[in-house]
VOBA-1610 file (N, C-alpha, C; in pm, whole numbers, padded with zeros to 5 digits, always signed):
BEGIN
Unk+01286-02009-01869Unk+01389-01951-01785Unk+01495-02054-01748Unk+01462-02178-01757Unk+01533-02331-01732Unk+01638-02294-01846Unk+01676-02212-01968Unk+01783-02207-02073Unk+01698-02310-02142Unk+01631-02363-02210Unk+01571-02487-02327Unk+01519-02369-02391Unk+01584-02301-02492Unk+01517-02225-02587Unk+01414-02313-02675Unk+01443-02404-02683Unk+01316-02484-02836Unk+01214-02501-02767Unk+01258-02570-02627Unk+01076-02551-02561Unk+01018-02474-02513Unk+01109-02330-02499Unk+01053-02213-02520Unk+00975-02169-02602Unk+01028-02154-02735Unk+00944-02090-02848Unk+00835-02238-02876Unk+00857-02325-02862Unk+00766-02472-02865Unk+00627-02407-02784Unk+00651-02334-02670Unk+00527-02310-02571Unk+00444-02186-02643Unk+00592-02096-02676Unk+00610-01947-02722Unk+00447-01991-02854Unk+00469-02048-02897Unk+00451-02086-03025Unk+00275-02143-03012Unk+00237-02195-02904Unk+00107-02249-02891Unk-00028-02113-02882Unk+00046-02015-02843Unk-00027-01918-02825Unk-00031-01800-02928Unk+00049-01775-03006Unk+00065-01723-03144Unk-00044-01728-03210Unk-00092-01635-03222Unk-00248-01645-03384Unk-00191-01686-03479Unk-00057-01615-03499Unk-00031-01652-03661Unk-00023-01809-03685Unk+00071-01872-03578Unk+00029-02009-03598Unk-00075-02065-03553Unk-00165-01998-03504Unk-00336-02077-03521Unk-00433-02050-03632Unk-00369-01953-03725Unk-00410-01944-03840Unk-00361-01941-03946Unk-00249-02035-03982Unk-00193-02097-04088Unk-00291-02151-04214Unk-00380-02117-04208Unk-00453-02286-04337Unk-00583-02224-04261Unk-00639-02227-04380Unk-00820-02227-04411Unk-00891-02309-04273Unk-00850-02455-04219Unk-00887-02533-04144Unk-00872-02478-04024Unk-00738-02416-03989Unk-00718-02368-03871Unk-00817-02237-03847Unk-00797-02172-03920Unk-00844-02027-03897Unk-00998-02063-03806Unk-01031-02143-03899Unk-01224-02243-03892Unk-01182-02251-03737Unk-01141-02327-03660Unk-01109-02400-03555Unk-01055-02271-03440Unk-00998-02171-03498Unk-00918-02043-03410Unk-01031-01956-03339Unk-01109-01946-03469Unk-01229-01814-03501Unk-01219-01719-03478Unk-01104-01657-03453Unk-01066-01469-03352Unk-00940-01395-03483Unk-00927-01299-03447Unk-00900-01249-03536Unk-00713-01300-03532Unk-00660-01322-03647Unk-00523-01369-03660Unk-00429-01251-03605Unk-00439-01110-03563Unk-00386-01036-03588Unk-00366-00911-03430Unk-00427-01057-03384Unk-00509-01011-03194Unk-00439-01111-03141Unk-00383-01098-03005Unk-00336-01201-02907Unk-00460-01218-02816Unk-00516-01344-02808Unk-00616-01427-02736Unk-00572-01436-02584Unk-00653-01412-02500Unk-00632-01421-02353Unk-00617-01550-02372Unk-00693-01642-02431Unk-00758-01769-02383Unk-00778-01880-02533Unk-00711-01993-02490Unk-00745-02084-02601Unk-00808-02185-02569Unk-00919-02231-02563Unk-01013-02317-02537Unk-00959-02457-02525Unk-00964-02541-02424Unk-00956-02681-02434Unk-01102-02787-02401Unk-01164-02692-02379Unk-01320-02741-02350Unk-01381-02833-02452Unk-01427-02970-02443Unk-01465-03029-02580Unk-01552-02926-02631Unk-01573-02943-02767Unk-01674-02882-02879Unk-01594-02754-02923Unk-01444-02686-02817Unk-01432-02549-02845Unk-01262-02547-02853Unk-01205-02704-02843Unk-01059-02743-02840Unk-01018-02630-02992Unk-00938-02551-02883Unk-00818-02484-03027Unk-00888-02347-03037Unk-00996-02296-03012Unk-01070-02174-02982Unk-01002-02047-02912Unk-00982-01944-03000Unk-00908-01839-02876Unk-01069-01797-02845Unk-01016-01697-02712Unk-01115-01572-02693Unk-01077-01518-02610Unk-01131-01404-02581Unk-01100-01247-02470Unk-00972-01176-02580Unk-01022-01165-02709Unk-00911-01113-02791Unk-00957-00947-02759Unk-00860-00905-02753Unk-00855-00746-02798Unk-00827-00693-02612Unk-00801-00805-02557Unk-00724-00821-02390Unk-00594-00766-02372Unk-00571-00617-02352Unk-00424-00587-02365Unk-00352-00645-02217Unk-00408-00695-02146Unk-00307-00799-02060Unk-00208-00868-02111Unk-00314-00990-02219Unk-00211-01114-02245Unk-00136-01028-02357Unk-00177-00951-02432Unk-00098-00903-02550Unk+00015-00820-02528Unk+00026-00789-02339Unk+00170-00718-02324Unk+00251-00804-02242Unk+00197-00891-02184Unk+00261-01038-02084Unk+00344-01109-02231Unk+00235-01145-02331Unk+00302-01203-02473Unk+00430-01145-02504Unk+00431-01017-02514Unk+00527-00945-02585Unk+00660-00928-02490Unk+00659-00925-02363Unk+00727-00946-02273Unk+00821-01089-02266Unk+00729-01191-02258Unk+00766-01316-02271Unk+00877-01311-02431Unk+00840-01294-02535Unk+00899-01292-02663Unk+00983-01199-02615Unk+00999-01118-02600Unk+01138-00990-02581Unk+01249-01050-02434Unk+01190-01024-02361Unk+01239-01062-02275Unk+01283-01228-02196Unk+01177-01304-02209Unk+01214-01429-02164Unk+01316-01487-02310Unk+01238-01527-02405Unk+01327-01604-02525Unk+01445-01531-02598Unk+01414-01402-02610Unk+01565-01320-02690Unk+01626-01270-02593Unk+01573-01251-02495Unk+01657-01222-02326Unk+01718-01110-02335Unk+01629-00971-02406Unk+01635-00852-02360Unk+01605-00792-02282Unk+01707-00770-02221Unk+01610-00704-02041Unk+01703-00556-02042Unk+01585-00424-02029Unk+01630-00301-01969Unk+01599-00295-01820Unk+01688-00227-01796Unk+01684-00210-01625Unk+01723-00050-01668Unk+01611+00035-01603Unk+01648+00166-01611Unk+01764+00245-01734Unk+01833+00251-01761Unk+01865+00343-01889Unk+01957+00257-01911Unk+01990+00121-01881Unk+02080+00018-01974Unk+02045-00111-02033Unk+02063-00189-02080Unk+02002-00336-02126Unk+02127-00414-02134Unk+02096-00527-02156Unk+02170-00654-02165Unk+02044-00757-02215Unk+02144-00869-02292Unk+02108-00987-02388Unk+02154-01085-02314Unk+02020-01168-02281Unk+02080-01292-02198Unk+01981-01392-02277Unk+02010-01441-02413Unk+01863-01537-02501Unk+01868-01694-02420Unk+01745-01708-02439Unk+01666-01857-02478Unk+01631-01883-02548Unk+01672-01901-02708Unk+01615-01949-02820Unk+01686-02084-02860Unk+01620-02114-02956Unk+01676-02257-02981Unk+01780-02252-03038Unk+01867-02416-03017Unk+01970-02408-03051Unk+02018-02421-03239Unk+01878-02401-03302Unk+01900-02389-03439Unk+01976-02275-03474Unk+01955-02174-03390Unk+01913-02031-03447Unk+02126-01997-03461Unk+02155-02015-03545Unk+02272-01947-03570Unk+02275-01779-03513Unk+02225-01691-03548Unk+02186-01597-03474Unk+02028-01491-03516Unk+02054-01433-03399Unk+01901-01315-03413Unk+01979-01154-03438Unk+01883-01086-03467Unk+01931-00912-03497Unk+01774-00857-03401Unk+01766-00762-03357Unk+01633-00687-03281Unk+01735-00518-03310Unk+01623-00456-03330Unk+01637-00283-03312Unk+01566-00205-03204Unk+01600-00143-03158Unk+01585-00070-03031Unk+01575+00057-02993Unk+01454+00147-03036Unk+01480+00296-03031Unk+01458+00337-02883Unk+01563+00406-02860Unk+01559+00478-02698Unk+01539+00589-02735Unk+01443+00663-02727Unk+01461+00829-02747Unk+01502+00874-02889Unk+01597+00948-02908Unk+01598+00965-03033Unk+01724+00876-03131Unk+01760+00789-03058Unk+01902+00676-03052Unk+01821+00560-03103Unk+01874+00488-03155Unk+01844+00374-03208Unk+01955+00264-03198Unk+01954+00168-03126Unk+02088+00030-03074Unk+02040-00086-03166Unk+02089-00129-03291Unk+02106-00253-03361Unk+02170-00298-03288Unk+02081-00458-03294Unk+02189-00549-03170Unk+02170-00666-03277Unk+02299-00729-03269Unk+02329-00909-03362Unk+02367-00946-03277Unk+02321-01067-03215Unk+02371-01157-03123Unk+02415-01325-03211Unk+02554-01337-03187Unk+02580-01433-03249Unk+02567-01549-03175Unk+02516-01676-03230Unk+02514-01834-03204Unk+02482-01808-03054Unk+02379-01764-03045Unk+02282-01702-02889Unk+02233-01772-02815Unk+02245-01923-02881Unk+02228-02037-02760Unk+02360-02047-02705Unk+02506-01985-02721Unk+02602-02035-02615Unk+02640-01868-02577Unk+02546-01786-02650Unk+02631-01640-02586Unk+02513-01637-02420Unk+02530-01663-02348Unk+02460-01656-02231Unk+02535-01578-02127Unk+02440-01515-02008Unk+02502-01387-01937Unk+02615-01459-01848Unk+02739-01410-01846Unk+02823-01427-01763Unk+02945-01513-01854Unk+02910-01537-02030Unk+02967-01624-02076Unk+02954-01579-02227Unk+02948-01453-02212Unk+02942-01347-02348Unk+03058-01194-02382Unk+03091-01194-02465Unk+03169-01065-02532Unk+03045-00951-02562Unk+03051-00849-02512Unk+02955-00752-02579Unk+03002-00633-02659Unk+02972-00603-02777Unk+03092-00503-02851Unk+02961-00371-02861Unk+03011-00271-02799Unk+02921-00118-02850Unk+03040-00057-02941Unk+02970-00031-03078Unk+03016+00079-03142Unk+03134+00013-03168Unk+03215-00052-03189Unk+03331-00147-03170Unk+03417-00155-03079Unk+03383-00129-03000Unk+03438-00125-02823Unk+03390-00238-02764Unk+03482-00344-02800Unk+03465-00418-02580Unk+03436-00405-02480Unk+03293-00417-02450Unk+03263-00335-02323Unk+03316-00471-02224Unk+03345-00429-02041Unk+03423-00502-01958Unk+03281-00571-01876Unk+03173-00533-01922Unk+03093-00629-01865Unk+02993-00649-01942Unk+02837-00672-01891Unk+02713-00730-02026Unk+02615-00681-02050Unk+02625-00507-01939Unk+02516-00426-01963Unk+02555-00275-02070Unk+02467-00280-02168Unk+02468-00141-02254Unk+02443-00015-02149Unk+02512+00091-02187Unk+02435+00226-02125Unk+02380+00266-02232Unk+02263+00296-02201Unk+02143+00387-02348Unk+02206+00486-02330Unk+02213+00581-02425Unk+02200+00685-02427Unk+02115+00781-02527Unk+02029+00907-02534Unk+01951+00953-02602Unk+01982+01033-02650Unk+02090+01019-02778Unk+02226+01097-02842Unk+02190+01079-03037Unk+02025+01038-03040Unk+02032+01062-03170Unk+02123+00974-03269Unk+02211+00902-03226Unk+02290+00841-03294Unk+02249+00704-03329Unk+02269+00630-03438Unk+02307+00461-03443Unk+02379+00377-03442Unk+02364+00301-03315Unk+02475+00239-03221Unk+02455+00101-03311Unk+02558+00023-03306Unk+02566-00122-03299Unk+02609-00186-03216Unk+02527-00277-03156Unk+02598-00383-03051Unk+02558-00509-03103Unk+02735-00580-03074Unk+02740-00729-03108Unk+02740-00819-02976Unk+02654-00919-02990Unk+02631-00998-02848Unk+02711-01166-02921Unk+02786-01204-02878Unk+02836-01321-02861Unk+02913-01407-02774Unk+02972-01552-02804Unk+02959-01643-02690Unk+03136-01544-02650Unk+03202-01584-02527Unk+03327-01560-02523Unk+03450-01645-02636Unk+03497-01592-02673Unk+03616-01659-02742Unk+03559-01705-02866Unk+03446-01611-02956Unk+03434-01644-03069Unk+03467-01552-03133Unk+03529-01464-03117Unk+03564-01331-03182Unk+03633-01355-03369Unk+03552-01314-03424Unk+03587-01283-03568Unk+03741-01261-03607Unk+03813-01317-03680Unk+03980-01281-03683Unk+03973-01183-03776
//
């Protein structure tokens, strides 16, 4: 929430199965299923690197929260959203899809380490919107919204 996207996904990243089960060695060392979010990763000698309490839909919706919301910094508030990311500053940009009802909002957020809230252009449908929250609407249609920094606008 400090804005350090890399040591975001750096943290993001310790708790991930997929990266605790990269390689034959790891998986050995993980022992839970790659495909389950682990309440719990062992630091206990004999059990260092160990998930368990897998199949815990707590951590597996706190996880998914954290990834949506803290690092790509999608936040709905009742029937609108806005993009406020923490990702690293590698990331030239991200894309996420979004079905509301029977509507679906493609969102590209460009160079999303400097598009931050209060210091971003937001385009619906190719409209300039005058501030940084979307209105959903459940209109069946496919929207595009572009999230970027101010004053990078495409010529």
């Amino acid at each position: 929430m400090m804005g350090d996207g890399d040591r975001a996904l750096e943290l993001f990243q310790l708790l991930n199965p997929l990266e605790r089960t990269r390689t034959p060695a790891s998986v050995e060392v993980y022992r839970t299923e790659p495909y389950v979010m682990a309440a719990d990763v062992y630091s206990a000698e004999g059990q260092v690197g160990r998930g368990g309490w897998t199949w815990y839909t707590g951590s597996a919706s706190w996880t998914y929260r954290v990834g949506l919301e803290a690092i790509l910094g999608f936040i709905r508030r009742g029937d609108r959203f806005r993009v406020d990311p923490r990702v690293p500053g590698s990331w030239p940009e991200f894309s996420l899809e979004y079905r509301y009802g029977s509507a679906v909002y493609e969102v590209v957020v460009e160079r999303p380490h400097a598009a931050r809230g209060g210091a971003q252009e937001v385009v619906l449908d190719g409209r300039t919107l005058d501030g940084e929250w979307i209105e959903l609407a459940d209109d069946g249609a496919r929207h595009t919204v572009v999230v970027r920094p101010l004053g990078s606008r495409d010529p």
